[in-house]
N, C-alpha and C positions, 0 to 999 in steps of 0.2 A: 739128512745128510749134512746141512749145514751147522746143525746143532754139532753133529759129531766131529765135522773138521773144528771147531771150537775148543770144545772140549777140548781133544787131541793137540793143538795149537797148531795146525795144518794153516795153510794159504787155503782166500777163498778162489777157488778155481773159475775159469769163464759162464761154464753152464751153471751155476749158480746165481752167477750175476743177474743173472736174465730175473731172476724174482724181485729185483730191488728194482727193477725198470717197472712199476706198478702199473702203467699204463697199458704194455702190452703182457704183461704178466700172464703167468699160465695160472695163476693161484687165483686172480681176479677173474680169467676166466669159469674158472672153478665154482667161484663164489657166484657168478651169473646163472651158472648149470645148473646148480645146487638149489640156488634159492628163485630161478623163475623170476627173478627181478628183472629188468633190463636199465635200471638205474643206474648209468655206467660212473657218476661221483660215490653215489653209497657201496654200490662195488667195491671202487675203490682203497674207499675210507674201509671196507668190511675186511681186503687184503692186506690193507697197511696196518690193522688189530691183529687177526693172528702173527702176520711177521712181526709183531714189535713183540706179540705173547710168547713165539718161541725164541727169539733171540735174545730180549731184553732180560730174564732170568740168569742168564748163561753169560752175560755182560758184568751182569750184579755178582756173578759167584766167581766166574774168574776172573774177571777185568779189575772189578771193584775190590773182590775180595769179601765183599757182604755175601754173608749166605742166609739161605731162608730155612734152614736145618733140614732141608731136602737136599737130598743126593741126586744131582742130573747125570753122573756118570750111569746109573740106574736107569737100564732099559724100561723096565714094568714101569718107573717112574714117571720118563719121558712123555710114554703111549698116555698113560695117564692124565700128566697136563697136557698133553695135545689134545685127546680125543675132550674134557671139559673144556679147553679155551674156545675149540671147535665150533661144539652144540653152543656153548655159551654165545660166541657171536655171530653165527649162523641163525641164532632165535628158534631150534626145533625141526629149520628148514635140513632135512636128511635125505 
């Protein structure tokens, strides 16, 4: 959703915000779920990697202007680098 207000050049809305607060993050939560850790620093640092893997492409390509010859308007695209950046730092934990 935040990739796509991006993209779109939409405002980031309130319920958004809440994933940049990595402390009480639902995403951090997630990565706790997920991976059975209760390491709540590597939690952390594990949600502040995919947030910086989804949004920091999307910074590079419209903000910067650098593109990676990848198309992010591209749904199949997206799922794509999401579901690698995922596994990749998640380490297998599914």
């Amino acid at each position: 959703m935040l990739a796509s207000k991006v993209i779109n050049k939409n405002s980031v809305d309130k319920s958004m915000k809440k994933f940049i607060n990595i402390k009480n993050s639902p995403l951090k939560k997630l990565v706790i779920e997920i991976t059975g850790n209760k390491d709540d620093k590597l939690a952390s640092l594990k949600a502040i990697q995919i947030f910086s893997g989804m949004i920091n492409p999307l910074i590079m390509q419209y903000g910067v202007g650098k593109g990676f010859d990848i198309d992010f308007r591209d749904k199949k695209i997206r799922k794509r680098h999401l579901d690698t950046l995922i596994k990749s730092i998640l380490n297998g934990h599914e």
